[in-house]
N, C-alpha and C positions, 0 to 999 in steps of 0.2 A: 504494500500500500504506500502511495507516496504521503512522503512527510514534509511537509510545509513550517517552515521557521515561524516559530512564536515572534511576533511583532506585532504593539498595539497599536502602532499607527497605521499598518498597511492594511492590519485587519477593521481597523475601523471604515480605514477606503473603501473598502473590501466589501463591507458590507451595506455600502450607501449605494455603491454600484449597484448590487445584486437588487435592492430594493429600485430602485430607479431605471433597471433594464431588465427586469423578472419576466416578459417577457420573451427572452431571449433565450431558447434553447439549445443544449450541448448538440454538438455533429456527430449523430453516431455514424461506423464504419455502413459502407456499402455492402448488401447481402453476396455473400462470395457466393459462386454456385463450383460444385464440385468435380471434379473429373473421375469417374470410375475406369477401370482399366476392364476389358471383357476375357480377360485368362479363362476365370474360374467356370462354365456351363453345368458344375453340378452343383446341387443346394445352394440355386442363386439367389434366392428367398430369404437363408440364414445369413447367407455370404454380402449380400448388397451394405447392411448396416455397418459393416464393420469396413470395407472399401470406403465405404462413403464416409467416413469417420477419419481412416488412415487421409483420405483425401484433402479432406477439412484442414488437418492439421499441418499438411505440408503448405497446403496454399494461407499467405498472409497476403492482409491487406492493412497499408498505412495510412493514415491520415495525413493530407499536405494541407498545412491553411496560409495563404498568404494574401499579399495585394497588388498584385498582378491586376489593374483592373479590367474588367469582365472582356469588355469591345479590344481589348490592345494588342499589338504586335506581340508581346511579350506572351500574354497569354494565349497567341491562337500558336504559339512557338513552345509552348512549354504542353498543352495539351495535343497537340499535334504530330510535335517530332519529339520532343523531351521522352516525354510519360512512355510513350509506345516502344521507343529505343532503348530504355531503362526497363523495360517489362521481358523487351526482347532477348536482354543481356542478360538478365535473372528473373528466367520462369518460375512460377512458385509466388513472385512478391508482387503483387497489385497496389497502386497509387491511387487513389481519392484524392482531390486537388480541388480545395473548395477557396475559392475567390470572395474575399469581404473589403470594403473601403478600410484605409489606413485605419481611422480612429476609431471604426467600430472592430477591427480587428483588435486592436490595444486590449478593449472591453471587454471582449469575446474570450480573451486568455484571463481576465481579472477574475470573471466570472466563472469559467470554468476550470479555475487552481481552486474553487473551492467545490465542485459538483464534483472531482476526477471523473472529467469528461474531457481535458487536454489533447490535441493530435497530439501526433506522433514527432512532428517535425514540422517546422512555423520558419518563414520567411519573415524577420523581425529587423525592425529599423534598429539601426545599430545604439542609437540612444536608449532603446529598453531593457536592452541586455542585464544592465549594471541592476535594475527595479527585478527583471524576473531571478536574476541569480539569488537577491535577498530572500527573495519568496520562497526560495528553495526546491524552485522547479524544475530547476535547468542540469544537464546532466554537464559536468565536468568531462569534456572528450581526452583533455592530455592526463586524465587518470583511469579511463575506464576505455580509450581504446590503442591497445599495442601498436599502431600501425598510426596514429597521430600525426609525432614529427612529418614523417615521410610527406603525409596528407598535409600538413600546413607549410613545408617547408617549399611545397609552391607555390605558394600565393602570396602577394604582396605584402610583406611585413607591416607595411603602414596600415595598409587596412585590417590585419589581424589585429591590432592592436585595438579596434574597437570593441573586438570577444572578448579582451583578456581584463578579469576583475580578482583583484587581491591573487595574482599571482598564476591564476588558473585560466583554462579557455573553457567559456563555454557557446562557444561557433565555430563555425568556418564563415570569412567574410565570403560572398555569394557576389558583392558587384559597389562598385566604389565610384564617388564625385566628388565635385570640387567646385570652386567657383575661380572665377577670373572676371575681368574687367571688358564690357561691352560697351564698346563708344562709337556715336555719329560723328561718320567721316567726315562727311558737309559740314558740320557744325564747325569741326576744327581746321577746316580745311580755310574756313569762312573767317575764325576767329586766329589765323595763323599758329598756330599752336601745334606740338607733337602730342604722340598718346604720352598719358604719366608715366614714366620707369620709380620716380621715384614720391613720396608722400606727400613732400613740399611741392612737388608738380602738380601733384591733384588737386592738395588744395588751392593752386594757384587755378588751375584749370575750373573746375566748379565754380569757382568764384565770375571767372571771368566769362563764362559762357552763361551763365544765370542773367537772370534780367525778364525782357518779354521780345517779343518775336515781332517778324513785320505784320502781323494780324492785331497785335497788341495782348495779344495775351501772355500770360506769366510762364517761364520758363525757368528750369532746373538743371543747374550744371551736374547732379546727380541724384538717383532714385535710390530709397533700401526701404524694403516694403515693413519692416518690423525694427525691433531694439533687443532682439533677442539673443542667446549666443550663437547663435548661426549666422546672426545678422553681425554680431561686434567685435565676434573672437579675430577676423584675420587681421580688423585696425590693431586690436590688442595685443596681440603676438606680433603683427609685425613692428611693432613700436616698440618690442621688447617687456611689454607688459605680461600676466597672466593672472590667470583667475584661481588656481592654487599652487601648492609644493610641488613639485613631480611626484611625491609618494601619493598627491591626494589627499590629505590629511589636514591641512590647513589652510586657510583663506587669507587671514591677517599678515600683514607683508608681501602680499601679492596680489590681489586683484585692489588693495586702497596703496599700490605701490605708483611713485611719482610717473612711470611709464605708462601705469594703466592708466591711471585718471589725466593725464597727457591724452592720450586716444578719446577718451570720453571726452574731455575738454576741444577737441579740436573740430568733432562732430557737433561738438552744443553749437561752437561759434560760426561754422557753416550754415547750421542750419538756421540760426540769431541772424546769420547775414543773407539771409532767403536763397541760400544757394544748395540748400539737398531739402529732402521731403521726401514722402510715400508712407510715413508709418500711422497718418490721421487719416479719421473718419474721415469719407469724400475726397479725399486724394483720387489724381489719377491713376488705375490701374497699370501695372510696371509694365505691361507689351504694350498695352495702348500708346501708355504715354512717351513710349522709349520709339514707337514707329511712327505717333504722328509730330515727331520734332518737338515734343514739352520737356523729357529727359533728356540730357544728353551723353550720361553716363551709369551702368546698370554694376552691378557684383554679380553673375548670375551663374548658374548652372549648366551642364550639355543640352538641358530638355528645352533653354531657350529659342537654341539653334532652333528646334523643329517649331517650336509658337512662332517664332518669327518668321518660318518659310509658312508657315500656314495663314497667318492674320497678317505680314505686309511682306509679300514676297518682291518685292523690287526694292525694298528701303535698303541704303546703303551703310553696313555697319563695318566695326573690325573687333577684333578682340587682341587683348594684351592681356602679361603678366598683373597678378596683383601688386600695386605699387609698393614699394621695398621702404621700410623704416629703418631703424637703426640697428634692428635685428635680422634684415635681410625681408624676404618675399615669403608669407608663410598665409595658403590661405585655410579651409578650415576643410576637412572632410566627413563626405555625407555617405551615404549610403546602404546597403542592406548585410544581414548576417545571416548564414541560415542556421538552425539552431533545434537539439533535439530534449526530450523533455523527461523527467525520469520516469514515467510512466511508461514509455514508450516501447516498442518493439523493439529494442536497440541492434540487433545486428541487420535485422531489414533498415532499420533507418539511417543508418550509417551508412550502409551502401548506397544509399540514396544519394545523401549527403555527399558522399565522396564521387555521385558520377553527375551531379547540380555543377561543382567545383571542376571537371574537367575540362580537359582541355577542346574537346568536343563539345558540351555544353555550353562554356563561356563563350566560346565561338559563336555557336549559334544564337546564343541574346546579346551580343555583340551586333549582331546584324540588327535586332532591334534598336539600336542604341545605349545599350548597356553596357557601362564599362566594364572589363571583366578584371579580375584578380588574377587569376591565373597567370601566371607566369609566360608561359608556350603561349598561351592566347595572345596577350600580349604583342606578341611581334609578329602575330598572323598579317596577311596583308590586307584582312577585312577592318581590323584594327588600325592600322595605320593610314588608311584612304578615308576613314570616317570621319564625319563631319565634327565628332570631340577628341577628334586629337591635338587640339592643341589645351586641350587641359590635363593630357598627359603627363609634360611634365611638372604641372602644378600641383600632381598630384603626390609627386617626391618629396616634397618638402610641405605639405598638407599636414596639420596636426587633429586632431581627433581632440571633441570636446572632452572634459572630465568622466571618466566610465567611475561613477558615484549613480548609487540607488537613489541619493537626494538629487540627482543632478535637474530632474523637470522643475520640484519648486525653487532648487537655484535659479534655473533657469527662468523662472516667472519674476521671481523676485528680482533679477538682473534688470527686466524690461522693467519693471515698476522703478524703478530706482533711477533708472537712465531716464525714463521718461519726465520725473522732475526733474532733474536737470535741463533737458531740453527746452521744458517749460518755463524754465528761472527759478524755480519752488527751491532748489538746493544747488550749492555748487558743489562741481565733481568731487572735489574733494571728501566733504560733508556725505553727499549720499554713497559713495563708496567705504569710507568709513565703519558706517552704519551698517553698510551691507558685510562687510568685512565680519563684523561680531555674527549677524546673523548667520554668515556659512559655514563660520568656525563650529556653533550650534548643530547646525544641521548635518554637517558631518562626523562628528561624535557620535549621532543619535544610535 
């Protein structure tokens, strides 16, 4: 029976959820149907129960829940050549692959770590990891499977690092991003200027490109749609800030250290000098605003690429590196983990695991757009021609936020905090401070 860690704050979450989505039921497995073998023609009558039984037992079937969503390349890729190729390889093991949006997947595991109704294997954004590991859900793979190293020693170290909590992994990363800097060519072309290399460029640039446009409406030298850490960690690091110790352990000295609140400080005064926007109510939406000439500089992802060829396919952009502080070019990395659970089938789900993570695999949602981890994959030539490779290699020097089970309400509280500042209610200083004691708090807990 799995065992779930004693904690009364998660079980209190724990249990508001379950109240608040009681409608929400576990995914049972798929009815297997059996294969009988026809040897036997005498006392086929006594003989059928027990075939059909021996049958039963050989053939399993796992549960795959992830967020693939339903309509996407990804998913007509994973149900179509994935599943059937991986059933091909190992007869006997059958996939169920049941597709839910991001955040109702979150909810969907909160809720059933307390029914043990858990799949087998969950495609999990890399930031949950640290919350399901406390829960005590997640199986530790570099102690319960012999054949680990091997398995992780292909794939991109950086992105392993979003599995790994107090010392242990509990995933393989599945596909990894990043963000980098999209800028209007015209824009700069018009306001003589190069792309930023470096921080003091940008802010020169935003500044300088803001204003309003020949229609007379208001223009922004740069868009960031939130103040969250995905939105503030690459100014932070690359400014030579950070938000804790490298062990994780501590806040004070590091996220109210004079680098961090440098970063935050330079964004309050941008945005005090009308020159970035996107994280208020009634803002321009960030592809709208980035294609019809209101932004003129974005932080954004590979999946931009495709918004942008779909909603203004002739608007003329480029992309650069993230502009470099005093700590160099470091921007933040995103992406998925896949992850098996200790209830789970584990030697069917492993192998799953391990042929998600191939180099056949990666390849092929690499055509979707998906960056792969994979090592081999990597230097494929489907990889190299696609339209995100140039966040390739910004994905080298990519750090991965805090792998902390508090790290969401840091992460809330970071945007609450920043957000007075922006407003004037606090200077950086003051509200990093403040913030400072409260994560020192929260990761104790």
């Amino acid at each position: 029976m799995m065992k779930v860690k004693k904690n009364k704050k998660l079980l209190a979450i724990l249990l508001t959820t379950v109240m608040s989505l009681a409608a929400l039921t576990g995914c049972g497995e798929s009815p297997v149907e059996s294969e009988t073998g026809s040897e036997s023609q005498v006392s086929a009558t006594a003989e059928a129960p027990a075939a059909t039984e021996s049958a039963s037992q050989e053939e399993v079937t796992i549960n795959f829940w992830h967020h693939y969503s339903a309509q996407s390349a990804e998913n007509e890729t994973l149900m179509n050549v994935l599943i059937p190729e991986f059933e091909k390889e190992n007869p006997g093991i059958k996939v169920n692959a049941v597709s839910h949006e991001w955040a109702d997947l979150h909810q969907k595991i909160l809720i059933s770590a307390q029914s043990n109704t858990l799949p087998d294997v969950a495609r999990l954004d890399s930031a949950w990891v640290p919350e399901f590991e406390k829960m005590g859900i997640l199986t530790a793979l570099d102690e319960e499977m012999s054949d680990f190293n091997d398995v992780s020693g292909g794939l991109l170290e950086s992105a392993m690092s979003t599995a790994k909590v107090d010392g242990h992994f509990y995933g393989l990363a599945l596909n990894t991003n990043t963000k980098i800097l999209f800028y209007n060519v015209q824009a700069f072309k018009d306001a003589g200027i190069e792309a930023p290399k470096t921080m003091d460029e940008f802010v020169d640039a935003a500044k300088k490109l803001a204003g309003t446009n020949a229609n007379g409406q208001q223009v922004w030298g740069y868009d960031e749609p939130a103040l969250a850490g995905w939105n503030l960690c690459p100014f932070i690091w690359s400014m030579g800030g950070s938000i804790t110790n490298e062990e994780e352990t501590k806040a004070s000295g590091y996220i109210n250290s004079p680098e961090t609140v440098k970063a935050i400080e330079t964004l309050a005064e941008l945005y005090q000098a009308g020159a970035i926007t996107g994280w208020n109510a009634g803002d321009i939406p960030m592809t709208d605003g980035f294609g019809t000439g209101r932004y003129m500089m974005l932080l954004e992802g590979p999946w931009k690429v495709a918004e942008m060829q779909g909603s203004y396919p002739d608007f003329e952009y480029a992309t650069t590196e993230m502009p470099a502080g005093d700590a160099g070019s470091i921007s933040v990395l995103g992406g998925e983990d896949i992850a098996m659970f200790n209830s789970a089938n584990k030697d069917a789900a492993w192998k799953f695991m391990k042929f998600m993570t191939s180099e056949f695999a990666e390849e092929e949602m690499a055509k979707c757009g998906q960056i792969p981890v994979n090592k081999e994959a990597l230097e494929s030539d489907t990889v190299k021609a696609a339209d995100y490779a140039p966040f390739l290699e910004a994905i080298k020097t990519a750090k991965s936020r805090p792998t902390v089970a508090c790290w969401s309400e840091m992460d809330s509280e970071l945007s609450v905090a920043v957000t007075d500042v922006m407003n004037g209610k606090k200077t950086a200083q003051e509200a990093m401070d403040k913030l400072a004691e409260r994560f020192d708090e929260l990761l104790v807990e």
